[in-house]
C-alpha positions as CSV (number, residue, x, y, z in Angstrom):
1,X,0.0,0.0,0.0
2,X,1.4,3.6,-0.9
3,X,-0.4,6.8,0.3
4,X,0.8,10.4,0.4
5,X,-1.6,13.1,2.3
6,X,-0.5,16.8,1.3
7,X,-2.6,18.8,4.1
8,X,-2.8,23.2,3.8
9,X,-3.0,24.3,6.6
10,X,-2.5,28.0,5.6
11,X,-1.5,30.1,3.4
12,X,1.8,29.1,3.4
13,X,2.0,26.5,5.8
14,X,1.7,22.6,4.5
15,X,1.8,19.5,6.3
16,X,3.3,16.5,4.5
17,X,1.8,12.9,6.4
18,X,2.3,9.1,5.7
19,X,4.4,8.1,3.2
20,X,4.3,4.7,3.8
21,X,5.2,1.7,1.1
22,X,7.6,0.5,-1.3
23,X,8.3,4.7,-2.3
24,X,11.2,5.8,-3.8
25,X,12.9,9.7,-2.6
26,X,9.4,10.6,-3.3
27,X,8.9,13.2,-0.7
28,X,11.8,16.0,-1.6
29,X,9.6,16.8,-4.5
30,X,7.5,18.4,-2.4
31,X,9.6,20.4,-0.6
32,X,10.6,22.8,-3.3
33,X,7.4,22.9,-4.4
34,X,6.1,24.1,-1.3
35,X,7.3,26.9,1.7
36,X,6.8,26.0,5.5
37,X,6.1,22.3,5.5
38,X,5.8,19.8,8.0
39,X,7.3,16.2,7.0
40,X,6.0,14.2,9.9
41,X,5.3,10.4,10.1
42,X,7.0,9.3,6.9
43,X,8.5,5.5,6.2
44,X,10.4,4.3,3.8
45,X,11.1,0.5,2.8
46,X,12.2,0.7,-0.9
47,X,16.2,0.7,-1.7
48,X,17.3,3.8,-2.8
49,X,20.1,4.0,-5.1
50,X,21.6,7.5,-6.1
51,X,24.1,9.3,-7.9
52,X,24.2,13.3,-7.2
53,X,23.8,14.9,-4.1
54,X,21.5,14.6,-1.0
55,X,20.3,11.3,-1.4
56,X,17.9,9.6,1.4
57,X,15.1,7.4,2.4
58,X,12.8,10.2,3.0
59,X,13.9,13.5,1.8
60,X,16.8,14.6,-0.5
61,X,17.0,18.1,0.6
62,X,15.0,20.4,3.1
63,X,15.4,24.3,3.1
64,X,15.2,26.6,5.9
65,X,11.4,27.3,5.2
66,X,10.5,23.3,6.3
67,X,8.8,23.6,9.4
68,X,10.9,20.3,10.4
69,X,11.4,16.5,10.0
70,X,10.0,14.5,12.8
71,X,8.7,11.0,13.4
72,X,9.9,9.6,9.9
73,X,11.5,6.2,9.4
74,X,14.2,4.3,7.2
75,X,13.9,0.6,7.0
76,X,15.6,0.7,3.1
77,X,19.4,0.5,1.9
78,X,20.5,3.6,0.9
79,X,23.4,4.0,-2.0
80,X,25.0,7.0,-3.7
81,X,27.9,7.8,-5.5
82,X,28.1,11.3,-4.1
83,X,28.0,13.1,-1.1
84,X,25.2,14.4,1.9
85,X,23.7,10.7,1.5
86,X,21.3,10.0,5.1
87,X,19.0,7.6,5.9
88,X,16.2,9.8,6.2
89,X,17.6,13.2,5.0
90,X,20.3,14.4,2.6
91,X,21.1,17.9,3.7
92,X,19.1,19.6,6.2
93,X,18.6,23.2,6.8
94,X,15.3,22.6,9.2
95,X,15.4,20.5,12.8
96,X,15.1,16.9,12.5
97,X,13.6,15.4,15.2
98,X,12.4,11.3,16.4
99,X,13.7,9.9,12.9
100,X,15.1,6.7,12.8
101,X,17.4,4.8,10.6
102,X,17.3,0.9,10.4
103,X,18.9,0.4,6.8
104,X,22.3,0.4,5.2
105,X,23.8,4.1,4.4
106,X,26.8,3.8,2.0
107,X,28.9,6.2,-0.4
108,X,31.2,5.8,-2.9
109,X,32.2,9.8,-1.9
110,X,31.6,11.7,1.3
111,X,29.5,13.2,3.5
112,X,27.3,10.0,4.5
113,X,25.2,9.8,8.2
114,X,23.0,6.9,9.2
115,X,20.1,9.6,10.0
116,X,21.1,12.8,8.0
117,X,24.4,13.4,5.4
118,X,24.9,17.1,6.5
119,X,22.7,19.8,8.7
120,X,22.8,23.4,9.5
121,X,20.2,22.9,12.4
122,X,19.5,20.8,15.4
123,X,18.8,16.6,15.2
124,X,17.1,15.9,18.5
125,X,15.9,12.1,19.5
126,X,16.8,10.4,16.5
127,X,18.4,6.8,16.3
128,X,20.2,5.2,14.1
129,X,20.7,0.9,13.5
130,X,22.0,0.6,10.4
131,X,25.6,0.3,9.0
132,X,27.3,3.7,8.0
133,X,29.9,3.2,4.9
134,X,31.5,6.1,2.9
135,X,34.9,7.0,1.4
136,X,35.9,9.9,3.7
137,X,33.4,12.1,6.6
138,X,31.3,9.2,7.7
139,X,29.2,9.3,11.2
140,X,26.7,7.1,12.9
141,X,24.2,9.9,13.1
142,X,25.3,12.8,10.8
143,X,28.8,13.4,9.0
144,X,28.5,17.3,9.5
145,X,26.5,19.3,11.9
146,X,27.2,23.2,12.7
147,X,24.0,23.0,15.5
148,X,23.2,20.9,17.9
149,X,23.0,17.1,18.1
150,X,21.1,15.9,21.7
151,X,19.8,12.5,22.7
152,X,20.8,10.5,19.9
153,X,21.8,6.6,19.9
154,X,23.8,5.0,17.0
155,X,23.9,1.4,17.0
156,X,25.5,0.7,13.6
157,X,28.5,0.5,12.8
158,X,30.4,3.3,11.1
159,X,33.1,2.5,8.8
160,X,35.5,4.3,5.9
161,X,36.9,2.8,2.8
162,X,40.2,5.0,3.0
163,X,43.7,3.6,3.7
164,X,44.9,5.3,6.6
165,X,47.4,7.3,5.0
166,X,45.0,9.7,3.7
167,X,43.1,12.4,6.4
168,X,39.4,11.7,6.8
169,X,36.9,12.1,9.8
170,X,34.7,9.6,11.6
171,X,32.5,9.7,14.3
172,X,30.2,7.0,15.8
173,X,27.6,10.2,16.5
174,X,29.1,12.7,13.9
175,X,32.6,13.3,11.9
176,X,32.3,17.1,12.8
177,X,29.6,19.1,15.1
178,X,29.1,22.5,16.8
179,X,27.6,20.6,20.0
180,X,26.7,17.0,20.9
181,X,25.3,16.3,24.3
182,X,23.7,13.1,25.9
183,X,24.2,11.1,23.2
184,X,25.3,7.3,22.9
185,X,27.3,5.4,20.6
């Protein structure tokens, strides 16, 4: 079964709800398309495979106008040959909140996370269970935050395909972040 629901709630103010089913990165479509939206209660079970940036189960690429990620989930395997790959989010400019990863995240490149590639804003209460594989800036949660990462678990292993003679970051929670507190790995 495969549903989307597209609610307005105002003007300028949309609420994106279950995405469930064998979907592929169906939901960034809908980001650009609309300002100030809501991407709540999303899953994902297909395998996505990609090869340009911001690649991920639920949404490629969020802007600063989303009103947030929260309460989505990643059960698929997640490949790309380029960078910001996530299990639930490619690049995100908006909070990303309760997501979960339980799929494989890999890269041939960089910039790979098991919930999110790269932010600009706060993941809160996310988990992540799957395996975390990329070429250089891998971590088990996000490879790049400049915000805030709080109460996040990884349980997935995080892993880099470069030799050790050449420089590359990796992080069981993130490869690079402005703050992380109460988190596990």
């Amino acid at each position: 079964m495969q549903y989307i629901f597209v609610e307005k709630i105002s003007s300028n103010f949309y609420l994106i709800l279950g995405i469930h089913g064998k979907l592929k990165s169906f939901c960034f479509i809908f980001v650009f398309l609309f300002l100030h939206l809501l991407i709540t209660n999303c899953t994902n079970y297909a395998t996505i495979t990609g090869s340009a940036g911001n690649v991920a189960g639920i949404v490629g690429c969020v802007t600063v106008n989303c009103k947030g990620v929260k309460n989505c989930n990643n059960y698929g395997t997640i490949s790309n040959t380029s960078w910001n790959t996530g299990g639930v989010v490619g690049l995100a400019d908006t909070v990303v909140s309760n997501c979960n990863n339980y799929g494989s995240v890999s890269t041939t490149t960089d910039c790979v996370g098991g919930v999110v590639g790269t932010t600009h804003s706060p993941i809160v209460n996310c988990n992540n269970y799957g395996s975390v594989n990329g070429k250089l800036n891998v971590g088990g949660i996000v490879f790049s935050s400049n915000n805030s990462i709080a109460n996040c678990i990884n349980y997935g292993t995080v892993s880099t395909t470069t030799t050790a003679s050449t420089a590359t970051q990796v992080g069981g929670i993130a490869a690079t972040s402005a703050e992380i507190s109460s988190c596990i790995n």
